[in-house]
C-alpha positions as CSV (number, residue, x, y, z in Angstrom):
1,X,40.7,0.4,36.2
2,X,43.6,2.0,34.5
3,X,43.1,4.8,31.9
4,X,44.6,2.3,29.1
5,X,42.3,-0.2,30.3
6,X,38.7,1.7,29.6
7,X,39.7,3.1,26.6
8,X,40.5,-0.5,25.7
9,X,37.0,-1.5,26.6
10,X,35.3,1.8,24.7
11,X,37.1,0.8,21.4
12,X,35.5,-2.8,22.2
13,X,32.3,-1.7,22.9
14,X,29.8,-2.5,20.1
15,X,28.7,0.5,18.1
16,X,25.1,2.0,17.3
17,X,24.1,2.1,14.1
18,X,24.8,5.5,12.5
19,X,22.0,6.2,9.6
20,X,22.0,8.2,7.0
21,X,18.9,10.3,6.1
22,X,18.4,8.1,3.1
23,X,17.9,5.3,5.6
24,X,14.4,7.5,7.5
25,X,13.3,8.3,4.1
26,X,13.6,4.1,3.3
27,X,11.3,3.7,6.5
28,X,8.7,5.9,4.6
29,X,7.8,2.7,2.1
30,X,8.4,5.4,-0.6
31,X,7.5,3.2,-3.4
32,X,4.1,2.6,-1.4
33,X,3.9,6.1,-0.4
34,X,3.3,7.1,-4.0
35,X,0.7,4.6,-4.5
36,X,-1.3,6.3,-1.5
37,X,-0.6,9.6,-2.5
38,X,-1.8,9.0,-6.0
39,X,-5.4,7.1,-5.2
40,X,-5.6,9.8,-2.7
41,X,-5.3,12.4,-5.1
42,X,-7.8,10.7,-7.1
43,X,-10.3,11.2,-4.1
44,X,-9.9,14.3,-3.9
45,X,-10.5,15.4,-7.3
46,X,-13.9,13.5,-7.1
47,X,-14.9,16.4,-5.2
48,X,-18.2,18.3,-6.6
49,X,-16.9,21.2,-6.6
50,X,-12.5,22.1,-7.4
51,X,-10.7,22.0,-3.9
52,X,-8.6,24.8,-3.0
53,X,-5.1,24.5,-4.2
54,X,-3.9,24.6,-1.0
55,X,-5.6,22.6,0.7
56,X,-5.2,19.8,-1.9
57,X,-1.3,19.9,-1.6
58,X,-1.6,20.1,2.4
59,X,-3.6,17.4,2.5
60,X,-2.0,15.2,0.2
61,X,1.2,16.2,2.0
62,X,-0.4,14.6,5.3
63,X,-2.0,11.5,3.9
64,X,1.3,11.2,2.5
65,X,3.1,11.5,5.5
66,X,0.8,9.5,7.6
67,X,1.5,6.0,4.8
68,X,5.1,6.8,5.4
69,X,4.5,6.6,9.4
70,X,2.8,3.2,8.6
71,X,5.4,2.2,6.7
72,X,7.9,3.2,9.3
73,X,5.9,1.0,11.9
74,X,5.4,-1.6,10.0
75,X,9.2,-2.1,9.4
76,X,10.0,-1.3,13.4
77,X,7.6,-4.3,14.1
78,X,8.7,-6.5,11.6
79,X,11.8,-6.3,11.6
80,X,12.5,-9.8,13.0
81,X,11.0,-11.2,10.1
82,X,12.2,-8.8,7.2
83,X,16.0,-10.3,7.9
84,X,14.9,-13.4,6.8
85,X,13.6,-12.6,3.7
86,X,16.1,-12.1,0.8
87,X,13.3,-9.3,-0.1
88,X,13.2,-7.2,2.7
89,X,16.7,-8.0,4.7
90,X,18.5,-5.0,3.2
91,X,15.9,-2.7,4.7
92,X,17.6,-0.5,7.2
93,X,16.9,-1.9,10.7
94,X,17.5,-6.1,9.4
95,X,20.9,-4.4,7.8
96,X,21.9,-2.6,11.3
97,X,21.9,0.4,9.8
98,X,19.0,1.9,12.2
99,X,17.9,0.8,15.4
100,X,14.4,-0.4,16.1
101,X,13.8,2.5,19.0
102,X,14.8,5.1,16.1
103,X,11.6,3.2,14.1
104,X,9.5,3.3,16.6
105,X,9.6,7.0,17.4
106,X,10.2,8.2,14.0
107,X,6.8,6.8,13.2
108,X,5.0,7.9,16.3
109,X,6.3,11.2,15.8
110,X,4.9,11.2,12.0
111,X,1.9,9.8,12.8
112,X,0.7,12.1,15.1
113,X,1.9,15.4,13.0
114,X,-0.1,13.9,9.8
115,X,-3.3,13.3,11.8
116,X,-3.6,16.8,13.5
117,X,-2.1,18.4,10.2
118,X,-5.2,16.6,8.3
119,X,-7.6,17.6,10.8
120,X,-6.4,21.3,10.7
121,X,-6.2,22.0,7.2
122,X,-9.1,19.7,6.2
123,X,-11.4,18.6,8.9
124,X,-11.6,15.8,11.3
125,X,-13.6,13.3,9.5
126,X,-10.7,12.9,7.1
127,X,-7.9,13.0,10.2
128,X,-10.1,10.1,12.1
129,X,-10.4,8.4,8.6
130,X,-6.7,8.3,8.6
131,X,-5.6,7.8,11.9
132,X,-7.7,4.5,11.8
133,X,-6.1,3.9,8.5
134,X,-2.7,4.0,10.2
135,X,-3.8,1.9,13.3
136,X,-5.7,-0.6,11.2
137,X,-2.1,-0.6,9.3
138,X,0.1,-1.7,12.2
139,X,-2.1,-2.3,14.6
140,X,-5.0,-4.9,12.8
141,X,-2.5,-6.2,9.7
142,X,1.2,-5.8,11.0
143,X,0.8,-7.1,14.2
144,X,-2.2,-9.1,14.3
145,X,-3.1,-10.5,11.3
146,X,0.0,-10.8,8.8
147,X,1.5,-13.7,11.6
148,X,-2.0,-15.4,12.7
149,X,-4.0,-15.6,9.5
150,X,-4.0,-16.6,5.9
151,X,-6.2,-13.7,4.8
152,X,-3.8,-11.4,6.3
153,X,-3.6,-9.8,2.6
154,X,-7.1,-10.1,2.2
155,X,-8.4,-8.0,5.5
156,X,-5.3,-6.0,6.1
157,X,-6.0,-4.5,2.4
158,X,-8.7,-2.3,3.6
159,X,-6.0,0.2,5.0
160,X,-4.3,0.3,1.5
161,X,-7.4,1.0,-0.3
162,X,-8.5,3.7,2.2
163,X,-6.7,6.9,0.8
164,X,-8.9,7.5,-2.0
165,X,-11.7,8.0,0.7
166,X,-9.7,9.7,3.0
167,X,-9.0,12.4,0.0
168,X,-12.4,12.4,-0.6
169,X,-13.7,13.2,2.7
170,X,-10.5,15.8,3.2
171,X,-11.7,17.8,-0.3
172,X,-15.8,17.6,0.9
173,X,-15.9,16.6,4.9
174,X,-17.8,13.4,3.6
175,X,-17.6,9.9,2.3
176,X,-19.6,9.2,-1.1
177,X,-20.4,6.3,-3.2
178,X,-17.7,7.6,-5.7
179,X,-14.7,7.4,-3.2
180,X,-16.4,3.9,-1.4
181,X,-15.8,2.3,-5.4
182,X,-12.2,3.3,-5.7
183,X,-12.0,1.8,-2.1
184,X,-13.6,-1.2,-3.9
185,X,-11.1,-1.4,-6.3
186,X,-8.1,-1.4,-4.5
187,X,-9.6,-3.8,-1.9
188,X,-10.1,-6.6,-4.4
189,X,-6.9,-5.6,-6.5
190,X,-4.6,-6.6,-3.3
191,X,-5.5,-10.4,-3.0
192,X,-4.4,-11.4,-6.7
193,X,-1.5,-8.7,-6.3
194,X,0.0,-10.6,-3.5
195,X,-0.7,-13.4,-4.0
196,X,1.3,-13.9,-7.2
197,X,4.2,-12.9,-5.6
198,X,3.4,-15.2,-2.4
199,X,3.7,-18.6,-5.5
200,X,7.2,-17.5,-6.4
201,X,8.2,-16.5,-2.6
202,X,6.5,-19.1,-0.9
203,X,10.0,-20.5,0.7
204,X,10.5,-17.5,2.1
205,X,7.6,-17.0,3.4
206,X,7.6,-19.7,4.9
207,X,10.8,-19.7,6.7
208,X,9.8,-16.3,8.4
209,X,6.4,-18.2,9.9
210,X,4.2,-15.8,7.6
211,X,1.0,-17.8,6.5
212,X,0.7,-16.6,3.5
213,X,-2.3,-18.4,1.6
214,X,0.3,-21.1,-0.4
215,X,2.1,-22.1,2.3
216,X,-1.5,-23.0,4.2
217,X,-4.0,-23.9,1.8
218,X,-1.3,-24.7,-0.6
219,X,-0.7,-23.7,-5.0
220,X,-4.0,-25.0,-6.2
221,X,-6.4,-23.1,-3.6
222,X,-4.1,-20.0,-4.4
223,X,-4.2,-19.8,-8.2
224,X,-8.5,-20.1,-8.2
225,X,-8.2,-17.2,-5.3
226,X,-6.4,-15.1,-7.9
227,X,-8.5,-16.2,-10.6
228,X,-11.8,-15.8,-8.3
229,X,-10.6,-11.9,-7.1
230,X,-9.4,-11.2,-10.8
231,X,-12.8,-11.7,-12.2
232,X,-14.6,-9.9,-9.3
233,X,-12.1,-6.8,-9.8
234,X,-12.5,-6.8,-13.5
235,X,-16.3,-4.8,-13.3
236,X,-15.7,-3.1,-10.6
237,X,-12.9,-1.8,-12.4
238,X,-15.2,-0.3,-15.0
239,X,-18.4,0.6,-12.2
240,X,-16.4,4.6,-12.2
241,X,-18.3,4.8,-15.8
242,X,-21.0,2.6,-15.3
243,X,-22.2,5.1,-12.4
244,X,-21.4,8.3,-14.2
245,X,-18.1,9.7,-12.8
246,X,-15.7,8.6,-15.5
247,X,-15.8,8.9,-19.3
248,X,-16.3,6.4,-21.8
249,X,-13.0,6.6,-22.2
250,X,-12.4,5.2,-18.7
251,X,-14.7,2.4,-19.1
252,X,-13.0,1.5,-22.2
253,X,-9.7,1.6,-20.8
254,X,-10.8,-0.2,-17.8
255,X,-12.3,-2.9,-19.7
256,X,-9.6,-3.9,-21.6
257,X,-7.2,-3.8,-18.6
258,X,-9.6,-6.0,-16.4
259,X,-9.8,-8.0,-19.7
260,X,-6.0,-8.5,-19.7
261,X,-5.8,-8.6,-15.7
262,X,-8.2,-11.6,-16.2
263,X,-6.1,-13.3,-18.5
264,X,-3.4,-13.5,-17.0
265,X,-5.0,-14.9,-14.0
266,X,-6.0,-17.7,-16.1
267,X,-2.9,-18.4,-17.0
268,X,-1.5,-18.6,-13.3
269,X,-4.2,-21.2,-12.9
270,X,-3.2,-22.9,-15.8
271,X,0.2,-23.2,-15.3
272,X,1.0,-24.6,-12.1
273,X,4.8,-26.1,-12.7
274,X,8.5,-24.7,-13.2
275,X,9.6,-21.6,-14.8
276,X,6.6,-21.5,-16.8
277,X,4.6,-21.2,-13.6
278,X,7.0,-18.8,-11.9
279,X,7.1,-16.3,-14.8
280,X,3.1,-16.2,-14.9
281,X,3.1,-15.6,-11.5
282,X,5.4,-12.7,-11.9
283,X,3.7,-11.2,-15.2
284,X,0.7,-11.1,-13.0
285,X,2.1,-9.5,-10.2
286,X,3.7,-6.7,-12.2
287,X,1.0,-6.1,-14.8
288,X,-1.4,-5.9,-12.0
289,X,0.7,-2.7,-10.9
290,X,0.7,-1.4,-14.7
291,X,-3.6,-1.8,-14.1
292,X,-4.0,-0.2,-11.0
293,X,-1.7,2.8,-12.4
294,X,-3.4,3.2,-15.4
295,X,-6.6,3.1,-14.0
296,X,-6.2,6.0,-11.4
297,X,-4.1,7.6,-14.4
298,X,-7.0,7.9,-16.8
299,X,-9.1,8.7,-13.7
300,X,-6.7,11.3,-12.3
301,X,-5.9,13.1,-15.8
302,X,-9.8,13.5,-16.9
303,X,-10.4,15.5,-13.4
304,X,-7.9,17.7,-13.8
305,X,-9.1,18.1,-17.4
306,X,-12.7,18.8,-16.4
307,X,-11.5,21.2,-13.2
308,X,-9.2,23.2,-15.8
309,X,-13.1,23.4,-17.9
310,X,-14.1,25.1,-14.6
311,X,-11.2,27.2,-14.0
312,X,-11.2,28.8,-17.4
């Protein structure tokens, strides 16, 4: 082959994507990472007795690093799947900007730092809690469950409601009833979450094979799910007061927002055509965000209020 030749062929040769570290920090989920880090902040400031500073932030700093190793996973995995979806095909491996290997050993590599990290600033109840957090993530609900069953969101939401007891248990070396409700909370709050945006992106959905509750039980069976979950959430929502480790404050402010949360429910189950239906599908599935916020808000900002009481 003559010199003119090869180089021929090299400047032929297909390239490998080249990504920019804005592209690893995309695999992190970081939208979803501050979710976790937040609930699991509220775990650990359940704690009895005011955690160490540091060993708040370096836990924290772990539990946050291990969501981002999910999130990395999730997108090595599905990344078949994500280019079909008008939602997820500008992630970074769909849009060939990182390969799927990169993915897969980015993630490993996080994973594994976050669970020993945990387990050496903490302890290793809260490093097992995580590490089965992470492989219920990708493992249970990414590879498992998201393509076979129509409670994907339903099981799989365990591992997103898991931080605030993983907090817990890395403040105290335990699991209590207080952590086990917050658990509670995000557990039931997932269903009606995704589900509202599964009514509006049912096509698509459905063109990547997911079986996603509307596209197999169809509209109908969806919107009394969401109405069914809503209700449930709405007192456990407020059970942080009820059992004594929120203010009356909280319980207000909970009540109102499960109140709310409720109502619009209702009106996704009322309103099952056109743009009508669509946009009460949507002011669900973004004032359902607004309630979980505010909930661990009110949560988070009276336990740093009463730890400053002990501090002074």
């Amino acid at each position: 082959m003559s010199d003119a030749s090869f180089i021929l062929d090299e400047a032929s040769a297909p390239c490998a994507p080249v990504a920019a570290p804005g592209d690893y920090f995309a695999l992190l989920k970081p939208r979803v990472m501050s979710l976790v880090v937040f609930t699991a902040l509220a775990g650990i400031l359940l704690a009895p007795t005011a955690p160490h500073p540091f060993l708040a932030f370096a836990s924290l700093l772990a539990i946050a690093v291990g969501a981002g190793a999910s999130g990395a996973l999730n997108m090595w995995y599905d990344a078949d799947i994500d280019a079909l979806m008008t939602r997820t095909r500008g992630r970074p491996i769909p849009a060939g900007r990182l390969g799927r290997e990169e993915a897969l050993a980015f993630g490993l590599f996080l994973s594994i730092m976050a669970v020993f990290t945990l387990g050496l600033v903490a302890n290793w109840l809260a490093a097992g809690l995580l590490a089965f957090t992470i492989f219920f993530y990708v493992v249970v609900y990414t590879m498992w469950l998201k393509r076979s069953t129509p409670m994907n969101i339903v099981i799989g939401g365990a591992a997103g409601a898991l931080p605030p007891v993983v907090g817990f248990a890395a403040a105290t070396g335990a699991v209590d009833l207080s952590s086990v409700i917050l658990f509670g909370v995000i557990f039931m709050w997932t269903p009606p979450h995704f589900w509202a945006l599964a009514l509006v992106k049912r096509a698509e959905y459905g063109a990547a094979g997911i079986p996603m509750l509307p596209n197999v039980h169809g509209e109908t069976r969806t919107r009394l799910e969401i109405l069914v979950y809503s209700i449930l959430l709405a007192p456990i929502g407020v059970a942080p007061y009820l059992l004594g480790f929120a203010s009356p404050v909280y319980g207000a402010v909970a009540l109102l927002l499960g109140a709310a949360l409720v109502a619009c429910a209702v009106e996704v189950y009322l309103r099952r055509e056109g743009d009508k239906a669509r946009r009460a599908a949507m002011r669900l599935f973004f004032f359902s965000i607004v309630y979980l916020t505010l909930l661990f808000m009110v949560l988070v900002i009276e336990r740093l209020l009463a730890l400053s009481s002990w501090l002074a």
